[in-house]
BAKOLPA-667460 format. One record per atom (N, C-alpha, C): residue in one letter; z negated, x, y negated. Coordinates in pm, whole numbers, plus 50000, padded with zeros to 5 digits. Atoms other than C-alpha are relative to their C-alpha. Layout:
BEGIN
aZXY ...
END
This chain:
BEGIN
x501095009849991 x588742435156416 x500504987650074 x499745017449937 x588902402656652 x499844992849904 x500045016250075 x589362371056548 x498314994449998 x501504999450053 x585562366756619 x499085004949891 x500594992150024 x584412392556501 x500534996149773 x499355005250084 x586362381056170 x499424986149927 x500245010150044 x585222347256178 x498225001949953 x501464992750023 x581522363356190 x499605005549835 x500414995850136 x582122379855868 x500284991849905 x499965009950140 x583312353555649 x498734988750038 x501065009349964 x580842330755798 x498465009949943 x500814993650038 x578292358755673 x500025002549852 x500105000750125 x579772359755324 x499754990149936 x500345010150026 x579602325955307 x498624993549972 x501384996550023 x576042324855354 x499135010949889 x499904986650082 x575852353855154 x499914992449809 x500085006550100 x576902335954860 x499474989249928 x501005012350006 x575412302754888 x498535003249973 x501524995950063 x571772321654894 x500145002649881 x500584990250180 x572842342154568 x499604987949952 x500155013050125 x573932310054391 x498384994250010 x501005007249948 x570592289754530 x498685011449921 x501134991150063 x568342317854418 x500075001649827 x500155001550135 x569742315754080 x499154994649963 x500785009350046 x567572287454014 x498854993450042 x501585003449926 x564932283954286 x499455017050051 x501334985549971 x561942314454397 x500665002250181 x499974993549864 x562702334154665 x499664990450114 x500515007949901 x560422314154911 x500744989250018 x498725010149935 x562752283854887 x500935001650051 x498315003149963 x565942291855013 x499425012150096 x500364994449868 x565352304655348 x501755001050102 x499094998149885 x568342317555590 x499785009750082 x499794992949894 x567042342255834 x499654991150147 x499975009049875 x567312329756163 x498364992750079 x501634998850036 x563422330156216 x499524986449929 x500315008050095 x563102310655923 x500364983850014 x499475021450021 x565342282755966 x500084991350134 x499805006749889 x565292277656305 x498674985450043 x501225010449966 x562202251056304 x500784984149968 x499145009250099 x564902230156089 x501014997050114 x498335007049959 x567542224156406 x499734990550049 x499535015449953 x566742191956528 x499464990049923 x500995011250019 x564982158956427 x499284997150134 x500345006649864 x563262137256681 x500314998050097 x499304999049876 x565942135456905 x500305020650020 x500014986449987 x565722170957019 x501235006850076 x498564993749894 x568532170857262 x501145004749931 x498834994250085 x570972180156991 x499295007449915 x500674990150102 x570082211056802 x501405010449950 x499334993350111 x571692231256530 x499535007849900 x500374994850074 x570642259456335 x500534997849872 x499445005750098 x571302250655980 x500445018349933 x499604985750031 x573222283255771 x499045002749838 x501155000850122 x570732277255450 x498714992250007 x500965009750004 x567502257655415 x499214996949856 x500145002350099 x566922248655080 x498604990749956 x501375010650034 x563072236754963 x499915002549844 x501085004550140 x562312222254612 x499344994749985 x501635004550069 x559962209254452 x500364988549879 x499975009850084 x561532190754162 x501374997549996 x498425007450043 x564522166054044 x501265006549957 x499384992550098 x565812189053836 x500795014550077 x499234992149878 x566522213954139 x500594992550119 x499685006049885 x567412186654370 x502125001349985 x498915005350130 x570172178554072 x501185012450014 x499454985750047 x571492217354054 x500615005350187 x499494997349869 x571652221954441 x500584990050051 x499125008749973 x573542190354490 x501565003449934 x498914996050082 x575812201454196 x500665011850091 x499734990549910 x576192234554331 x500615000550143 x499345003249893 x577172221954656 x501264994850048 x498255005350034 x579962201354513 x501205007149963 x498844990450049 x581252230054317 x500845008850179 x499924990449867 x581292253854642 x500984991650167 x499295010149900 x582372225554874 x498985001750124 x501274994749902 x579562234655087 x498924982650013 x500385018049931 x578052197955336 x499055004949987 x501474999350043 x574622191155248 x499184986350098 x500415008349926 x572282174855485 x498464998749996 x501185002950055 x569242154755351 x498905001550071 x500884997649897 x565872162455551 x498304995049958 x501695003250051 x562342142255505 x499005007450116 x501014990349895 x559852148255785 x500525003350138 x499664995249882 x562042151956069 x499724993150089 x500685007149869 x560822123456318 x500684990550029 x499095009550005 x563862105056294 x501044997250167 x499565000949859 x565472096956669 x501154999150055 x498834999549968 x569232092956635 x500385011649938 x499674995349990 x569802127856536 x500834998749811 x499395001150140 x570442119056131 x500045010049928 x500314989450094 x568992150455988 x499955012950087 x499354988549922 x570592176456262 x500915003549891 x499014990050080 x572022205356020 x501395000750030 x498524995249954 x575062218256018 x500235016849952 x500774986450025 x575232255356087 x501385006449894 x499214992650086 x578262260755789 x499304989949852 x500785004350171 x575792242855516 x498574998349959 x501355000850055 x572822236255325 x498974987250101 x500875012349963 x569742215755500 x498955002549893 x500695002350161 x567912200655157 x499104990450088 x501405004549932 x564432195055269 x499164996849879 x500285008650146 x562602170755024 x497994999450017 x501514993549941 x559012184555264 x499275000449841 x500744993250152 x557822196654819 x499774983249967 x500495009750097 x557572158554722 x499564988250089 x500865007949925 x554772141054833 x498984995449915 x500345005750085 x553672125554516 x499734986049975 x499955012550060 x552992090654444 x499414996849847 x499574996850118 x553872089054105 x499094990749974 x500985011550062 x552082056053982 x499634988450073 x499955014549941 x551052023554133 x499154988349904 x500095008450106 x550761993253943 x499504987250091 x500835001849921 x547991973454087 x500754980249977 x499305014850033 x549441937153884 x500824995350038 x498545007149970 x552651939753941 x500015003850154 x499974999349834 x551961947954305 x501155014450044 x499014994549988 x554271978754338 x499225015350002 x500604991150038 x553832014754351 x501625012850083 x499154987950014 x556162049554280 x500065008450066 x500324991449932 x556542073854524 x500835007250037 x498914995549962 x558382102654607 x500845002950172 x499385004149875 x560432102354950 x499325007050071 x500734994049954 x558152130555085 x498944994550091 x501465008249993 x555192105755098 x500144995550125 x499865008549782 x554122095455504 x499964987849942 x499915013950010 x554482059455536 x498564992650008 x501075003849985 x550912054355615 x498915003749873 x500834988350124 x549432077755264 x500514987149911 x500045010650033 x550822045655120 x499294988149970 x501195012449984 x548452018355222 x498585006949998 x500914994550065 x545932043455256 x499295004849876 x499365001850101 x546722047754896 x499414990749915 x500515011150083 x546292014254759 x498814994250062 x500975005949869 x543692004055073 x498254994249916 x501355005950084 x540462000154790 x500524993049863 x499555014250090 x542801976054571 x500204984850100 x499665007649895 x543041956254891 x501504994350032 x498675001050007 x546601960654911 x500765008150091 x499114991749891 x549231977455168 x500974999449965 x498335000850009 x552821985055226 x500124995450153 x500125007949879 x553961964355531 x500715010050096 x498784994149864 x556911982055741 x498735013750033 x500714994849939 x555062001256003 x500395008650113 x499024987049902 x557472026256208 x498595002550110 x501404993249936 x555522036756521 x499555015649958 x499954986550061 x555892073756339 x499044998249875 x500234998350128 x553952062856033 x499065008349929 x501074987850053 x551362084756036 x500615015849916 x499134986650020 x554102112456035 x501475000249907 x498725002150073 x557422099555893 x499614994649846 x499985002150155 x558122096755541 x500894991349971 x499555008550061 x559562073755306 x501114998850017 x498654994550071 x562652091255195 x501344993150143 x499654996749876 x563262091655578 x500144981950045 x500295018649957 x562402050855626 x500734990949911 x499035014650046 x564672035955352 x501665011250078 x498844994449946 x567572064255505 x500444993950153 x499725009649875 x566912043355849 x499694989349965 x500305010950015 x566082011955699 x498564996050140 x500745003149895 x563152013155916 x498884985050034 x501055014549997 x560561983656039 x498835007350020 x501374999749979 x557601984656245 x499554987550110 x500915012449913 x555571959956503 x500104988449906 x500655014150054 x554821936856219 x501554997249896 x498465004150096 x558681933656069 x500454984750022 x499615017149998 x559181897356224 x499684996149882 x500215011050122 x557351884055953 x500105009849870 x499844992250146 x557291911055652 x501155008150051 x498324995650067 x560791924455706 x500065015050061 x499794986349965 x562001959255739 x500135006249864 x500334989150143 x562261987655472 x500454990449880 x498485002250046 x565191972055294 x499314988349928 x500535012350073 x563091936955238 x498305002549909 x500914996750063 x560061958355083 x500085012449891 x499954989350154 x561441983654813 x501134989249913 x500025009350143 x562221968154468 x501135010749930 x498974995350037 x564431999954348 x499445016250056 x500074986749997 x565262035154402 x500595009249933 x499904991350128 x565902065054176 x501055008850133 x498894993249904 x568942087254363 x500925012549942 x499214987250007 x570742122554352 x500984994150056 x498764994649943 x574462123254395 x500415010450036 x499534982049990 x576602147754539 x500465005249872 x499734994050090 x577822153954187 x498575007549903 x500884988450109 x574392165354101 x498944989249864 x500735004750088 x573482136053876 x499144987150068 x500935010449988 x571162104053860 x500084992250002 x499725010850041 x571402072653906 x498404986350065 x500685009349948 x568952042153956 x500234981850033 x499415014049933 x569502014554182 x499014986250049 x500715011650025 x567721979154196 x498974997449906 x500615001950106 x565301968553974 x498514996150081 x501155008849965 x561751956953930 x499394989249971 x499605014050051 x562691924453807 x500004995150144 x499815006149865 x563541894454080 x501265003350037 x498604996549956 x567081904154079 x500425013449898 x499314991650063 x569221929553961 x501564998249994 x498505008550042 x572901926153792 x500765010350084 x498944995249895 x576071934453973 x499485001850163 x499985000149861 x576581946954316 x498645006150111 x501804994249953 x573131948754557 x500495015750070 x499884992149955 x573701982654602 x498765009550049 x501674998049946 x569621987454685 x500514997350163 x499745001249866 x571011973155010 x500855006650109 x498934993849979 x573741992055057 x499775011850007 x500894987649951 x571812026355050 x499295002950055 x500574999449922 x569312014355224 x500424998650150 x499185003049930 x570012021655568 x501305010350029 x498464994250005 x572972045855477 x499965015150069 x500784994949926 x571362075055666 x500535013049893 x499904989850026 x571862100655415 x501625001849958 x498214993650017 x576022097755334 x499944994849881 x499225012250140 x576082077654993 x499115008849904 x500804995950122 x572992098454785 x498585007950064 x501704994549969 x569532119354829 x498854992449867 x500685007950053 x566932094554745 x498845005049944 x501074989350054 x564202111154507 x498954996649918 x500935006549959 x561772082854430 x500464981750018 x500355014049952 x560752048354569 x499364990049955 x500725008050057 x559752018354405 x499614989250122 x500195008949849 x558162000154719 x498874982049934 x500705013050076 x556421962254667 x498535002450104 x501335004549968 x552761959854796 x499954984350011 x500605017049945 x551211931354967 x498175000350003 x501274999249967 x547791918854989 x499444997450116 x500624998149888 x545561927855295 x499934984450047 x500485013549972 x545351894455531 x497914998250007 x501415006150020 x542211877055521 x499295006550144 x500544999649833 x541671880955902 x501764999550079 x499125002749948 x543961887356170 x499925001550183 x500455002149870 x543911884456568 x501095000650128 x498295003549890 x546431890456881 x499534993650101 x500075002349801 x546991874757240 x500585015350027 x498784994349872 x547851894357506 x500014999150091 x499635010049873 x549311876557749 x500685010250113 x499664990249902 x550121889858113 x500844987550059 x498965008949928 x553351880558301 x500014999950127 x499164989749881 x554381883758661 x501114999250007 x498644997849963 x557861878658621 x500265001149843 x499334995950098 x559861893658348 x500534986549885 x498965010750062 x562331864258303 x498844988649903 x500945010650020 x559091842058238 x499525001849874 x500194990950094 x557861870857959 x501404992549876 x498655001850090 x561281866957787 x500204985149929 x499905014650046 x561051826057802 x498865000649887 x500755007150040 x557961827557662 x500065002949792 x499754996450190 x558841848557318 x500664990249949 x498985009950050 x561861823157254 x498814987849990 x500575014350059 x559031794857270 x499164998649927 x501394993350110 x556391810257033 x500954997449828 x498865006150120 x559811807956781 x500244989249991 x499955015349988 x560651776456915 x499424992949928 x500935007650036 x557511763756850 x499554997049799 x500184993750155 x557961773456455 x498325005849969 x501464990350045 x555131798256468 x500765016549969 x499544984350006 x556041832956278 x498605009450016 x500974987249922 x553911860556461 x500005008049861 x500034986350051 x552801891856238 x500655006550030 x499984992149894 x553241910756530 x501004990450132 x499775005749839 x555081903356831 x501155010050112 x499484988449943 x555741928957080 x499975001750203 x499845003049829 x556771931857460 x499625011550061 x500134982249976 x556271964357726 x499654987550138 x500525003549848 x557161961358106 x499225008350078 x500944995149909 x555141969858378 x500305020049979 x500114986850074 x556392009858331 x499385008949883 x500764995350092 x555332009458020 x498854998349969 x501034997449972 x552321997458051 x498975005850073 x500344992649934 x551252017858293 x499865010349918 x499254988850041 x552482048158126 x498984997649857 x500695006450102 x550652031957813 x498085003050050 x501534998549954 x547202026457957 x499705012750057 x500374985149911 x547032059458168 x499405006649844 x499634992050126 x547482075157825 x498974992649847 x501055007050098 x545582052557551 x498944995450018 x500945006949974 x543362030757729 x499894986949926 x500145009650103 x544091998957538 x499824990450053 x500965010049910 x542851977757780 x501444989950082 x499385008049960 x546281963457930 x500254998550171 x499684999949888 x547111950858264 x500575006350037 x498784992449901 x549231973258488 x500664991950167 x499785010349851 x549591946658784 x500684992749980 x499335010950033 x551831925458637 x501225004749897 x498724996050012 x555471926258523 x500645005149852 x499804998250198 x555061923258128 x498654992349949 x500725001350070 x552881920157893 x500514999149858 x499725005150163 x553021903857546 x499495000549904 x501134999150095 x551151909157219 x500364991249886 x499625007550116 x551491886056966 x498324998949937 x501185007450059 x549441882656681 x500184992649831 x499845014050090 x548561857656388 x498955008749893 x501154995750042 x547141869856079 x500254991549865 x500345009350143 x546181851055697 x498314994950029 x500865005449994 x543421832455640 x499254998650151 x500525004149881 x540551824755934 x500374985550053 x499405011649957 x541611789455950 x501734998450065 x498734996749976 x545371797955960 x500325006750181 x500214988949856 x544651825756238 x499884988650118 x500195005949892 x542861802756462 x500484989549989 x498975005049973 x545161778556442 x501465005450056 x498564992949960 x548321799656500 x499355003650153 x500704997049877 x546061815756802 x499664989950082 x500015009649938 x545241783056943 x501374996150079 x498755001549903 x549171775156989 x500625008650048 x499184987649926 x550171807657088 x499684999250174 x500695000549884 x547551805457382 x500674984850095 x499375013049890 x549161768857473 x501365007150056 x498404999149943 x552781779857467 x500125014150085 x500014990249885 x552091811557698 x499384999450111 x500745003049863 x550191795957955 x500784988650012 x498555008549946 x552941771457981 x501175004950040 x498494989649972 x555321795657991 x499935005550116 x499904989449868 x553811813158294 x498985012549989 x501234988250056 x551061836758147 x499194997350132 x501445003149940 x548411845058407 x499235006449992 x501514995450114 x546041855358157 x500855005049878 x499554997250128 x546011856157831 x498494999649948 x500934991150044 x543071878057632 x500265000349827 x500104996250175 x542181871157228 x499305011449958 x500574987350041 x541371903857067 x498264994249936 x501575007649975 x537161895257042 x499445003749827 x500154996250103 x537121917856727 x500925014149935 x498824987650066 x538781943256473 x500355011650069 x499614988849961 x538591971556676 x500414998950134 x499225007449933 x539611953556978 x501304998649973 x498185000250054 x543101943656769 x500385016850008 x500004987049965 x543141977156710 x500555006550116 x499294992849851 x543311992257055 x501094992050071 x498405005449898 x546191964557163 x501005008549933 x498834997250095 x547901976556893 x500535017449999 x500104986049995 x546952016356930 x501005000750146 x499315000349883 x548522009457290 x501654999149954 x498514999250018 x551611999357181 x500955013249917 x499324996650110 x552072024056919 x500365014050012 x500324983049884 x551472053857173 x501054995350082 x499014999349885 x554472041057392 x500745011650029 x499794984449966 x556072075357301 x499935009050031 x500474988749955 x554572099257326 x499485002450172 x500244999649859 x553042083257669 x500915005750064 x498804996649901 x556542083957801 x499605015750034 x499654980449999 x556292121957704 x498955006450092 x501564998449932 x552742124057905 x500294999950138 x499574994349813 x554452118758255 x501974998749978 x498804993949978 x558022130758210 x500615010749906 x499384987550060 x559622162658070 x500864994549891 x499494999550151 x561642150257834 x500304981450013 x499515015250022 x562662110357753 x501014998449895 x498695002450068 x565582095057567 x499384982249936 x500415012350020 x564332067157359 x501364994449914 x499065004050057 x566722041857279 x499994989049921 x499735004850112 x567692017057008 x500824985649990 x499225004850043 x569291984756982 x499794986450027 x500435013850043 x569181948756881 x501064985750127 x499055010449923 x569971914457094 x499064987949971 x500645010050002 x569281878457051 x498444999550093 x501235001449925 x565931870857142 x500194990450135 x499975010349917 x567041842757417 x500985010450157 x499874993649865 x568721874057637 x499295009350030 x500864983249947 x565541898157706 x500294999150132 x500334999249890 x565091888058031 x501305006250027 x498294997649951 x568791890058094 x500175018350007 x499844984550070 x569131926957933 x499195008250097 x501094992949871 x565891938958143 x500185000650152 x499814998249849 x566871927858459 x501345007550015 x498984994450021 x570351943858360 x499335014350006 x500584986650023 x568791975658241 x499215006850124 x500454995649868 x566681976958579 x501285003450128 x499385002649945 x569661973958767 x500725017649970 x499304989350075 x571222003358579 x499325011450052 x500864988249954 x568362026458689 x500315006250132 x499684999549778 x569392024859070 x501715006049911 x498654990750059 x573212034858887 x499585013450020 x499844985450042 x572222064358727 x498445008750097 x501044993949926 x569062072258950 x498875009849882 x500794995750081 x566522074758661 x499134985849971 x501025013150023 x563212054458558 x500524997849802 x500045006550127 x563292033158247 x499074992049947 x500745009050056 x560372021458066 x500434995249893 x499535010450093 x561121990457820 x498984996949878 x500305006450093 x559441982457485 x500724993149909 x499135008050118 x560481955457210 x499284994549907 x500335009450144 x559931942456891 x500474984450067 x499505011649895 x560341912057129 x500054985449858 x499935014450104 x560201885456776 x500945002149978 x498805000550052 x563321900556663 x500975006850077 x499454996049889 x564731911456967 x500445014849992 x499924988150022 x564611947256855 x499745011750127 x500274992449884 x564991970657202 x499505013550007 x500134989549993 x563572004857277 x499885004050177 x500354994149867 x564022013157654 x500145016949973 x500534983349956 x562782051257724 x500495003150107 x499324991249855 x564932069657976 x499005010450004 x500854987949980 x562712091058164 x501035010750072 x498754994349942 x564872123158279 x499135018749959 x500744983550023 x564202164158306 x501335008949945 x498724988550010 x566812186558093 x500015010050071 x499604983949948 x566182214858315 x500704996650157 x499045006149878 x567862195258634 x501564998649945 x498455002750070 x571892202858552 x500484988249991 x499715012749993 x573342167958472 x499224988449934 x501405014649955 x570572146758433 x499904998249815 x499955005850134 x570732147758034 x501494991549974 x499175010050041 x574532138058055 x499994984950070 x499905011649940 x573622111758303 x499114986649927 x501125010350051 x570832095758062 x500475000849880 x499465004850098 x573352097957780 x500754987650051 x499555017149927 x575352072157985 x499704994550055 x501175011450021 x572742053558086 x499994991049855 x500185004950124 x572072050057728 x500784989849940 x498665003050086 x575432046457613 x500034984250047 x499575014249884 x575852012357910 x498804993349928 x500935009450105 x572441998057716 x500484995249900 x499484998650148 x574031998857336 x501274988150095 x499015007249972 x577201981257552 x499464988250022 x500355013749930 x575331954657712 x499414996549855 x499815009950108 x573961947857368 x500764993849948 x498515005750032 x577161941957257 x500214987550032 x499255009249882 x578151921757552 x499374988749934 x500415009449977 x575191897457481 x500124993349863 x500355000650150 x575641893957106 x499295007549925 x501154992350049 x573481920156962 x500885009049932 x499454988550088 x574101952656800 x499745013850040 x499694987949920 x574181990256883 x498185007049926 x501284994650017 x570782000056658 x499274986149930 x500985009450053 x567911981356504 x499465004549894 x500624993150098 x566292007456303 x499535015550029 x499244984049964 x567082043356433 x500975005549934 x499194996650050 x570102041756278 x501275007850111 x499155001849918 x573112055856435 x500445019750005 x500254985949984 x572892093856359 x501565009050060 x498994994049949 x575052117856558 x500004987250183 x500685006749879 x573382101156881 x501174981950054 x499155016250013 x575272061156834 x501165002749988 x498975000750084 x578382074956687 x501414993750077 x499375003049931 x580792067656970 x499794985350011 x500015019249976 x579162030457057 x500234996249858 x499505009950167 x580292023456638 x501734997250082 x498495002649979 x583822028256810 x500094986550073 x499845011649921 x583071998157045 x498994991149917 x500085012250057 x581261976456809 x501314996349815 x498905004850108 x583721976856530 x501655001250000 x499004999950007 x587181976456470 x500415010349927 x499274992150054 x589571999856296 x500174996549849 x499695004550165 x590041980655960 x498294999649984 x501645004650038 x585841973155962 x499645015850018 x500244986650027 x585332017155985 x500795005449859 x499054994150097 x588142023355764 x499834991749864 x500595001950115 x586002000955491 x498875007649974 x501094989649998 x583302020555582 x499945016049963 x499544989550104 x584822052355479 x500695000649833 x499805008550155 x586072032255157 x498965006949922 x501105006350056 x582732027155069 x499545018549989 x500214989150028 x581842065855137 x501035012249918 x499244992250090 x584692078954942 x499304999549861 x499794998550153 x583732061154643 x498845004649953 x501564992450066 x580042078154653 x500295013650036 x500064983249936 x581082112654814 x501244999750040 x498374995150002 x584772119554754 x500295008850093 x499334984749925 x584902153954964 x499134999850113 x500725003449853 x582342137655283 x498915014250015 x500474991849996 x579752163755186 x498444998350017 x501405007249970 x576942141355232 x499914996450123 x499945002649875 x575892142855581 x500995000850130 x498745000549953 x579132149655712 x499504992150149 x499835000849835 x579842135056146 x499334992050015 x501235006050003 x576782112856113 x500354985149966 x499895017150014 x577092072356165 x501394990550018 x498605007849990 x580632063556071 x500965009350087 x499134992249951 x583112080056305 x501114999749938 x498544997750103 x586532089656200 x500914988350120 x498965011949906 x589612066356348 x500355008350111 x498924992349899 x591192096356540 x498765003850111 x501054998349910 x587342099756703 x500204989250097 x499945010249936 x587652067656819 x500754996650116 x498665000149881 x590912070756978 x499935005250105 x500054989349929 x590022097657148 x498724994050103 x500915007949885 x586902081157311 x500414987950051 x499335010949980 x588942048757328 x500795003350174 x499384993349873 x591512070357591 x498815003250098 x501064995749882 x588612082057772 x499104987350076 x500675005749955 x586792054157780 x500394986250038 x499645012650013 x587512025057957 x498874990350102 x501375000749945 x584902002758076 x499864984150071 x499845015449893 x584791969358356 x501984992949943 x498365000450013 x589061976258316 x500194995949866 x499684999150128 x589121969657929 x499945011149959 x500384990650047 x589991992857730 x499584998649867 x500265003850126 x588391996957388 x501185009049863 x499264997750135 x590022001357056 x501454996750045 x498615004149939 x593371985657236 x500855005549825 x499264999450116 x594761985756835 x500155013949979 x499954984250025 x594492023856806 x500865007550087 x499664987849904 x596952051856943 x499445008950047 x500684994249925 x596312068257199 x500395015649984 x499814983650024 x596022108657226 x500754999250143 
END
């Protein structure tokens, strides 16, 4: 027998065994491994990395979440958490020697407690079945992923996700109150409270965000807000970028916090309107949406100075939404930037990552510059209040090259955040997709707390394994390879 042919069969007993055990305690129909079966399970949102997973494990309750976590520990067998799959850095890509624990069975919202403003839910639940949810107590959940129709909970505190309207209500992380959590050992634990604080270490913060390596999260105590009174956007048209960019920094300046406040250059609006119809310019370089919502007095006041400080800035035109379904379609525009991309190009690469608000312009005209590099288009959107980036590489996998050339594209974006002060994600998270740019924003002692921190929740790295934190000897190894305007990175690390 070859050595293949060898590695084939233990890799078949292995599987082999993992179903028996798994069937001990869940129905046939859950535990799925024929190839058929599981293959719907190899990617997330980022599609360009795929992986057939070697089990696929669906329950239904705690009590099996509990037993196939256990089970996993005994066996030594990596377990990789899975909500709805719409996630974009590649967090919930299997691994084809372990279990993918798909949490698809819980889509419950357990209780909601109309007084205390709060409400129970299991990680299953879309982000939008939420507000829809409480929507005839006149109450919502704020963070607003452009996925929310489709992405789930479980999936939005595992990316700490936002939304358009996070400037002012926050991201996941500043709207759940506590969460209920599977270890890899199988047991339970519950973390923050629904008090104002909770004792010892905020470890609510510390999971949130953790993309799946520290626990499988198995329900959500999220806080509710009450519906604004009224609410209303500009949207202001630029012709020059740099002018766009001044004008967000003076809307902050001005101490006005937006709801909303969101950017998209000329590409993307194009690409936008073809595709939605949300009524935006395409003749002009950028376009801005900001909007103001509370009370009617509040509104048109905030709307009053928004309209000064963008026609000072350089606006030539600026358009108040006239009525609700008006807001609406600015907002339906923006929220379709994805999929547009996907509407005129074969495949896109949407990317991820945070920079002071005072270098957009800077970054954009950088990022344009970059396109003539790698000889690919780039449409730009941003959470432009919190300088949150998403440029869209447009690119065709079936042209040889052209996906590794719009990974380094990518990769030179995530750097120039760096460069300007910023950070490598925003709320993507860092997946398989980021894992290399962690080597160039951190150091060697600042990873090697970061595996600290995952020892002392997952001793044997069976949670998520490859995913977010790289290893030191990864580093090195891209360190040697990579060296970039004659620095090299990770100088402190040996080289291979």
């Amino acid at each position: 027998m070859t050595a293949v042919a060898e590695q084939i069969a233990v890799d078949f007993a292995r599987q082999r065994d993992v179903v028996d055990a798994l069937r001990a305690f869940l129905p046939k129909s859950s535990v799925l491994f024929d190839h058929e079966d599981v293959k719907p399970y190899e990617c997330d949102g980022l599609t360009a990395y795929r992986q057939v997973p070697m089990v696929v494990a669906l329950p239904e309750a705690e009590d099996q979440v509990c037993r196939i976590l256990k089970l996993c520990h005994t066996l030594k067998v990596p377990v990789v958490a899975r909500g709805a799959g719409t996630g974009l850095s590649g967090g919930a890509l299997p691994l084809g020697n372990g279990v993918l624990l798909s949490l698809a069975k819980f889509t419950r919202i357990v209780a909601i407690d109309e007084r205390a403003r709060t409400a129970r839910v299991q990680p299953g639940v879309r982000n939008l079945a939420i507000s829809d949810a409480v929507a005839p107590l006149g109450l919502y959940y704020a963070p607003d992923p452009s996925s929310q129709l489709a992405c789930s909970i479980g999936g939005n505190v595992a990316e700490n996700s936002g939304g358009i309207h996070c400037l002012k209500y926050g991201l996941t992380v500043h709207n759940i109150l506590k969460l209920r959590v599977a270890t890899i050992e199988g047991e339970i634990v519950e973390i923050g409270s629904e008090a104002l604080d909770a004792a010892g270490y905020d470890l609510l913060a510390l999971m949130t965000g953790s993309e799946g390596l520290l626990g499988v999260v198995i329900e959500v105590t999220v806080r509710l807000l009450p519906k604004p009174e009224y609410a209303q956007v500009v949207m202001a048209a630029f012709d020059d970028i740099e002018k766009a960019g001044q004008a967000v920094a003076e809307v902050i300046a001005a101490g006005i916090v937006p709801a909303g406040f969101e950017m998209m250059d000329q590409a993307a609006t194009r690409a936008v309107e073809d595709f939605a119809r949300a009524g935006y310019r395409t003749d002009v370089a950028a376009v801005l949406l900001c909007e103001a919502d509370g009370t009617r007095e509040e509104v048109a006041d905030d709307i009053r100075r928004i309209q000064e400080v963008m026609e000072r800035s350089g606006a030539v035109q600026t358009e108040v939404s006239r009525d609700e379904a008006q807001r609406l379609r600015f907002w339906a525009g923006r929220m379709a930037a994805f999929p547009a991309a996907g509407a005129i190009s074969p495949d896109y690469y949407c990317m991820d990552g945070t920079i002071p608000r005072k270098h957009l312009s800077t970054v954009l005209r950088r990022i344009s510059e970059l396109e003539g590099k790698y000889g690919l288009r780039c449409a730009n959107v941003f959470h432009a209040g919190d300088g949150n980036l998403h440029p869209l590489i447009l690119y065709d996998a079936n042209h040889p090259g052209e996906l590794a050339r719009t990974e380094a594209f990518g990769a030179e974006i995530l750097e120039l955040c760096l460069e300007v002060g910023g950070t490598i994600t925003g709320e993507h998270g860092v997946g398989v997709e980021k894992i290399n740019s962690m080597c160039v924003q951190f150091k060697a002692a600042e990873l090697e707390a970061f595996h600290a921190v995952k020892r002392a929740f997952d001793e044997h790295g069976l949670l998520n394994p490859g995913k977010a934190v790289p290893t030191l000897s990864r580093c090195a190894e891209f360190g040697r390879m990579h060296v970039h305007s004659g620095r090299q990175k990770f100088p402190d690390l040996p080289r291979f």
